[in-house]
Structures are given as C-alpha cells and as structure tokens.
C-alpha positions in Angstrom: -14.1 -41.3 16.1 -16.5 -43.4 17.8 -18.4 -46.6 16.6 -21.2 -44.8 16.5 -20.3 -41.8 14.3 -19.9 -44.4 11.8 -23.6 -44.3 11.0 -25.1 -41.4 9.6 -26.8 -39.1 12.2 -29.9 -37.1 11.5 -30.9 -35.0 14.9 -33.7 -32.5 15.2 -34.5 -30.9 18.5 -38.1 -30.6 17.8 -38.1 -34.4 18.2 -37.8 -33.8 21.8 -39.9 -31.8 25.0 -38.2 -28.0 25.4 -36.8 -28.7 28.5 -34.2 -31.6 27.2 -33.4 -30.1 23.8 -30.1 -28.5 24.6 -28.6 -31.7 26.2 -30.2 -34.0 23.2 -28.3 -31.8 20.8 -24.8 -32.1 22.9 -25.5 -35.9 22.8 -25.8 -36.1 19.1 -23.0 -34.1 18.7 -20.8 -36.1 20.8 -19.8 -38.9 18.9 -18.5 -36.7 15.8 -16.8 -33.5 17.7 -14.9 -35.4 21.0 -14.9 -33.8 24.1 -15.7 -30.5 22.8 -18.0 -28.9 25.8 -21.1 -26.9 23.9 -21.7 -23.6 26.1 -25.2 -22.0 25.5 -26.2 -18.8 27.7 -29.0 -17.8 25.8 -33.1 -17.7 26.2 -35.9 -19.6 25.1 -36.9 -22.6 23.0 -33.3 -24.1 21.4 -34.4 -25.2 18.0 -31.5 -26.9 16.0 -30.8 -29.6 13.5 -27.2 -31.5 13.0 -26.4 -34.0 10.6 -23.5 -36.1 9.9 -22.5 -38.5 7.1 -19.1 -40.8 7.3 -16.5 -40.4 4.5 -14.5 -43.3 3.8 -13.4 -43.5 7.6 -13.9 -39.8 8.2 -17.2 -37.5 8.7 -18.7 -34.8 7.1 -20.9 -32.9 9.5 -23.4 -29.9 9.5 -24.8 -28.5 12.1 -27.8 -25.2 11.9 -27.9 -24.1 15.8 -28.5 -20.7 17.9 -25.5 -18.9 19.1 -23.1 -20.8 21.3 -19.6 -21.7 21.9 -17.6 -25.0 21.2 -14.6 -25.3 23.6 -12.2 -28.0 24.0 -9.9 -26.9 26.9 -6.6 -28.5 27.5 -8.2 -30.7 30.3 -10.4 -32.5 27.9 -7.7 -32.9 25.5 -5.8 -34.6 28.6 -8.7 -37.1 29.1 -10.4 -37.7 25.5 -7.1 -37.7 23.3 -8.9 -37.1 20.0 -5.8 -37.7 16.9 -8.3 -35.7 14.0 -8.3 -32.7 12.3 -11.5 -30.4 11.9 -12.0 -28.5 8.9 -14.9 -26.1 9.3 -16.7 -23.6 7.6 -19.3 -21.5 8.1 -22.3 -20.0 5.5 -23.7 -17.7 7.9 -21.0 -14.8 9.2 -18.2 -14.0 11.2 -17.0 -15.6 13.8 -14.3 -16.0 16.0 -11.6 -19.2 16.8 -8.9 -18.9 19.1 -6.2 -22.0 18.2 -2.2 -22.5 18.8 -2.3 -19.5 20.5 -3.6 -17.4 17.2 -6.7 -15.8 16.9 -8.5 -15.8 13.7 -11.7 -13.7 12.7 -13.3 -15.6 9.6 -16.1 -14.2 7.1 -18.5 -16.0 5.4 -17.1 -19.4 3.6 -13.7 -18.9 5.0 -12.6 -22.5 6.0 -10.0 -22.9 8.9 -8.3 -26.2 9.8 -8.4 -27.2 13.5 -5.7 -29.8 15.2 -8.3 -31.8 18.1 -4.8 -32.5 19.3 -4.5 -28.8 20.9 -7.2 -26.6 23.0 -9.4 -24.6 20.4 -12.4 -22.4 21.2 -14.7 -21.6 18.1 -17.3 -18.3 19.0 -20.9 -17.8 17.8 -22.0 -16.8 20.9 -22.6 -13.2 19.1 -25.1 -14.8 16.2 -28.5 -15.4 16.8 -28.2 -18.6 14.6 -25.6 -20.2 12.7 -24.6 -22.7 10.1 -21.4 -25.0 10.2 -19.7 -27.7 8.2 -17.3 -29.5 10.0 -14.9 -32.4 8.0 -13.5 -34.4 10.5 -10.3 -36.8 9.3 -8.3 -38.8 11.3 -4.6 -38.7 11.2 -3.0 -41.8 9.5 -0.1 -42.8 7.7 0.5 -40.0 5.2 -1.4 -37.6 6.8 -0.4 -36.7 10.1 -0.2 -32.8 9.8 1.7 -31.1 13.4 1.1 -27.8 15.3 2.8 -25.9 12.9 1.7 -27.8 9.9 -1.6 -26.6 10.7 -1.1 -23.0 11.1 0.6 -23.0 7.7 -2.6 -24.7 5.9 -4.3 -21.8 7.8 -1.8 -19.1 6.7 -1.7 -20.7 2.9 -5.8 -21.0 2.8 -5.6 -17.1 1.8 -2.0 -16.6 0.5 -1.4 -19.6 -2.1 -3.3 -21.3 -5.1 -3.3 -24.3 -3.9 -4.7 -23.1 -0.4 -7.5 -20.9 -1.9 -8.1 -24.2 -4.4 -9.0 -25.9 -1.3 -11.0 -23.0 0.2 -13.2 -23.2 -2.9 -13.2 -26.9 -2.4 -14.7 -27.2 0.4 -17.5 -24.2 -0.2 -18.8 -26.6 -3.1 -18.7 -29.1 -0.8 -20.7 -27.6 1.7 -23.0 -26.4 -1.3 -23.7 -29.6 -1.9 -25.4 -30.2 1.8 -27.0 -27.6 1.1 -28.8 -28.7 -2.1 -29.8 -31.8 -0.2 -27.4 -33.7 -2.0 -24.9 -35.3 0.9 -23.9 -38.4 -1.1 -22.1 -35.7 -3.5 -20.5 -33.8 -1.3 -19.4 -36.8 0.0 -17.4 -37.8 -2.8 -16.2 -34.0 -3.1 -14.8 -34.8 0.3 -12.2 -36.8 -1.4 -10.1 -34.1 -2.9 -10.2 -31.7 0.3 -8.4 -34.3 2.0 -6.2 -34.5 -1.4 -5.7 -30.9 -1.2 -5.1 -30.6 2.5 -2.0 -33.6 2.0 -0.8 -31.1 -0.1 -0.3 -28.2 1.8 0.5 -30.1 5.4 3.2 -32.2 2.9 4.4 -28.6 0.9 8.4 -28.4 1.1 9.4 -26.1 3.7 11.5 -22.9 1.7 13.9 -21.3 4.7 13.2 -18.0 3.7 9.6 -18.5 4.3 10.4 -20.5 7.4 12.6 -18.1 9.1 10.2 -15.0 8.4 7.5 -16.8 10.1 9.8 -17.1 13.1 10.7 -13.6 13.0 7.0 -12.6 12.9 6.1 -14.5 15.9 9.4 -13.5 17.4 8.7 -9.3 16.9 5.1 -9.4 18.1 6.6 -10.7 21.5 10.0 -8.5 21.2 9.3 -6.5 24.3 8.9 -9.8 26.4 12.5 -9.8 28.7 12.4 -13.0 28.8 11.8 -13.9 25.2 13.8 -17.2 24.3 14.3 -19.5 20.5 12.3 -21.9 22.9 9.1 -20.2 22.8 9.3 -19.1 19.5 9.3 -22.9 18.7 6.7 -23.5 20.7 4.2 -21.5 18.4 4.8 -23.7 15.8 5.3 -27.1 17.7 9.0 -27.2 17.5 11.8 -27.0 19.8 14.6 -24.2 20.1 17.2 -26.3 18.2 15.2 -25.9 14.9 14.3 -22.2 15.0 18.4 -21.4 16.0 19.3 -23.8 13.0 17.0 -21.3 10.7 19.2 -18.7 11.3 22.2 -20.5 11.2 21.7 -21.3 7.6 20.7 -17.1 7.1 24.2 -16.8 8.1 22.9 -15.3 12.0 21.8 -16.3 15.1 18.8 -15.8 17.2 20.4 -14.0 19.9 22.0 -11.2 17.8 19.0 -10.8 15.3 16.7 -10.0 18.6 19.2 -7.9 20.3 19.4 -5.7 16.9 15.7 -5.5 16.5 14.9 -4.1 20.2 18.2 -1.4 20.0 16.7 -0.4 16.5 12.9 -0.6 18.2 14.6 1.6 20.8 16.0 4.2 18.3 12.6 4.6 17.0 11.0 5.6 19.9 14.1 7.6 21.3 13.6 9.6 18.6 9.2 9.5 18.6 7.3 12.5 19.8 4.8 10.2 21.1 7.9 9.0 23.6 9.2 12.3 24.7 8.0 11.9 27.6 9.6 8.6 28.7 13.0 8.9 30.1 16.0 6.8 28.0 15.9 4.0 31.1 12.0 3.9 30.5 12.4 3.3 27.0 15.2 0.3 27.2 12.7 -1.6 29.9 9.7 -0.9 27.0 11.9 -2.6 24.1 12.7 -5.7 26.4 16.0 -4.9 28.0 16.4 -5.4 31.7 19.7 -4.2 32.5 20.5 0.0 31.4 24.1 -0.7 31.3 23.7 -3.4 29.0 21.6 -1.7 26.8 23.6 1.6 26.6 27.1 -0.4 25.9 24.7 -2.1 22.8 23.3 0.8 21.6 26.7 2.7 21.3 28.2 -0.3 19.4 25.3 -0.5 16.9 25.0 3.0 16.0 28.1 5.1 17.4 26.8 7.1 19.5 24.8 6.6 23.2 20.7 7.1 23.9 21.1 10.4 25.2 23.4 11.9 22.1 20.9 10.6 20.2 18.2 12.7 21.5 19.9 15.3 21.5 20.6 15.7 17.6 24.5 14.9 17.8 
C-alpha cells in the first residue's frame, strides 16, 4: 500500500472536464488496487465515484463505476510486487473473476478472496454499472495466506460455517458503506480479517486434501502429459507434497491416474456415443499415448482386452 492510500480518498468524476474522467478515476484508484490496469471500451460521459477508508494498516474501498475490467497480468505482478490480499464483493450482479487458473461466476453479495501476488482478471465489462467493495490487507506475520490457501477460503466461503459466517460478514460490512456509515464498517472490518485467519490457518484433513488433488487431477485426465507436478502447481505446491498425499492413502499418483483413464476408457468403450471411435481412438482420448501400453493395462485391470470388451465376452 502506498503512503498515500493511508488517507481517506473521496473521488468523483463529475469533479473533472469529460474528456479526463476516465484517467482521473484510474489515478484515484491507483494507490489502493496496485498495478491493476482498468480497461474501459464503452461510450459516452464516464460518471463514477470511489471511496476508500484505511483500516488499521489496511483499506476498505468502494467503488460505483460503468462496466469495465480490472486486470493484473503476470507482467505487472513482475514489476509492482503487491504482498495483499483483496476481498471483494459486489451489490450489483454477476460477474466474472478468473484467478489461480479457476474461474469463478459470483452472484449478488458473494465475496471472493484475491491473492495480488498472482495474475487475476475481475469482469464487469457486461454491466452497465456496477458496485464493488474491495478490503485490501497486507500479508504479515500471522497472516500470510499461499496460492492454495486462498482457493480453499474460496472453496469454504460456500461449503463451511465458518466460511459462509464470513460471507455474511463482510455483506454487513458493505451495508454499512452503504448507510453512509464508513467508520462502522470500519470497525466490522476487524472480524473479516479474524474470520479470514481462520480459514487460511484451518488444519489441513488428508482426506479433504487428497480429494481436492484428485479433482484437479480428473478435470485434466486426458492431458498425456499430466504430471504430480502440475497438480501441485494449482494449489501452490510442489510434486513431493501431492505424491506424499497418497502415500499416506496407502497409493501413489501414478497408479491412481493410470486406473482412472483405463476405467474412463471402459466407459466409453462401452458408450453409444463412442461407437464410432475405433479402440486406438479411444486410448489417445483418455490420455494414453502408446496402444500397446494401454492394451497390456487394460487386460490386467479387468481380464479381458478392449476389443473383448466390445464385443460382450
């Protein structure tokens, strides 16, 4: 955060000639969201208002703007290191935000937690005016959430009690702007951060841990080339620890992805809708490159080869 963001902000476009609105709202932008790049393709007069209030070394921002697009790309992460965390929320619709290499659709008051450490691209391109809240905290001793401790505050924001606790949270917060009461939600601020320490600090169970790998893992299971590494690397890890999490299951990494494409294969040797693919066809399609190794695997795991299969033996 910059010196200046420790100041409150109060910025209205209407303050300013037409012509340099857009660029006088980027500037008072720029010292609470670093070296996001504001992207505005539409038409006319661009009437908005931002405010932003600091929280005990941290800033609580709102913004009421037409349509646009906040992008920080991995080059401006490179050259304005930004170590903060983001939690927005918006009053006024869906949108879209494409982080860690997920991509979330959010409603009405549905909060989402971004890392400023990684590339993130939030959407309102699609509304003709919008309304977000934005916390920004800095990471510091005690709270210093990683990759994947963010996408499981994001996962447990729907799933948990303490997750939807701070979902609710934060709407009162942003109520509180609303009412014209900032110094409030101020002091509501507190317990967000509380709540978020919670969830980024929540005891890791291995059951949970190693079905989240396996998710990621199955949505790229046709990938040839899928390794533990880049399993890992969804979640800001390295290979070691997702192979480790199936060690203690009692398997390993290797073997659990080699049964799920021979048992995706089975499926669809068996599909109407692939009756029309030949058995070679079908082994490329769940990930295998090599026919001969797929058909010696196949027999192993269920007895009998592709084409026996097919044919009803």
């Amino acid at each position: 955060m910059s010196e200046a963001a420790a100041a409150p902000v109060h910025a209205r476009t209407s303050d300013v000639p037409e012509a340099e609105r857009f660029d006088y709202f980027r500037d008072a932008l720029s010292d609470v969201y670093l070296g996001i790049r504001t992207e505005w393709s539409g038409t006319g007069v661009f009437d908005a208002a931002f405010d932003s209030y600091p929280v005990d070394g941290d800033v609580l921002a709102h913004m009421w703007a037409p349509g646009h697009v906040g992008r920080r790309g991995s080059a401006l992460v490179k050259q304005r290191p930004d170590e903060a965390v983001y939690l927005n929320l918006s009053t006024s619709g869906d949108h879209t935000v494409s982080h860690l290499d997920r991509a979330w659709q959010l409603g009405r008051g549905m909060p989402i937690l971004l890392d400023s450490e990684s590339p993130f691209v939030v959407d309102f391109a699609d509304r003709a005016r919008f309304r977000l809240y934005s916390l920004r905290i800095e990471k510091r001793p005690g709270f210093e959430p990683t990759r994947r401790d963010v996408l499981r505050i994001n996962e447990q924001l729907t799933r948990t009690t303490s997750g939807r606790a701070l979902a609710t949270q934060a709407r009162l917060m942003c109520a509180e702007i609303e009412a014209g009461r900032p110094e409030v939600a101020a002091a509501m601020a507190a317990p967000v951060r509380a709540l978020l320490r919670v969830l980024a600090g929540s005891p890791d169970d291995p059951e949970t841990r190693l079905d989240e790998f396996k998710a990621v893992a199955r949505a790229r299971l046709t990938a040839p080339d899928l390794r533990a590494d880049e399993v890992a690397a969804a979640f800001g890890l390295t290979g070691r620890t997702v192979q480790s999490a199936f060690q203690v299951a009692g398997e390993t990494f290797g073997a659990w992805l080699l049964a799920e494409r021979l048992d995706l294969a089975c499926e669809r040797l068996v599909s109407p809708a692939w009756r029309r693919r030949g058995v070679a066809a079908i082994a490329a399609a769940c990930g295998f490159r090599d026919p001969t190794h797929f058909h010696r695997a196949f027999r192993t795991r269920f007895g009998m080869t592709p084409g026996e299969l097919r044919a009803g033996r």
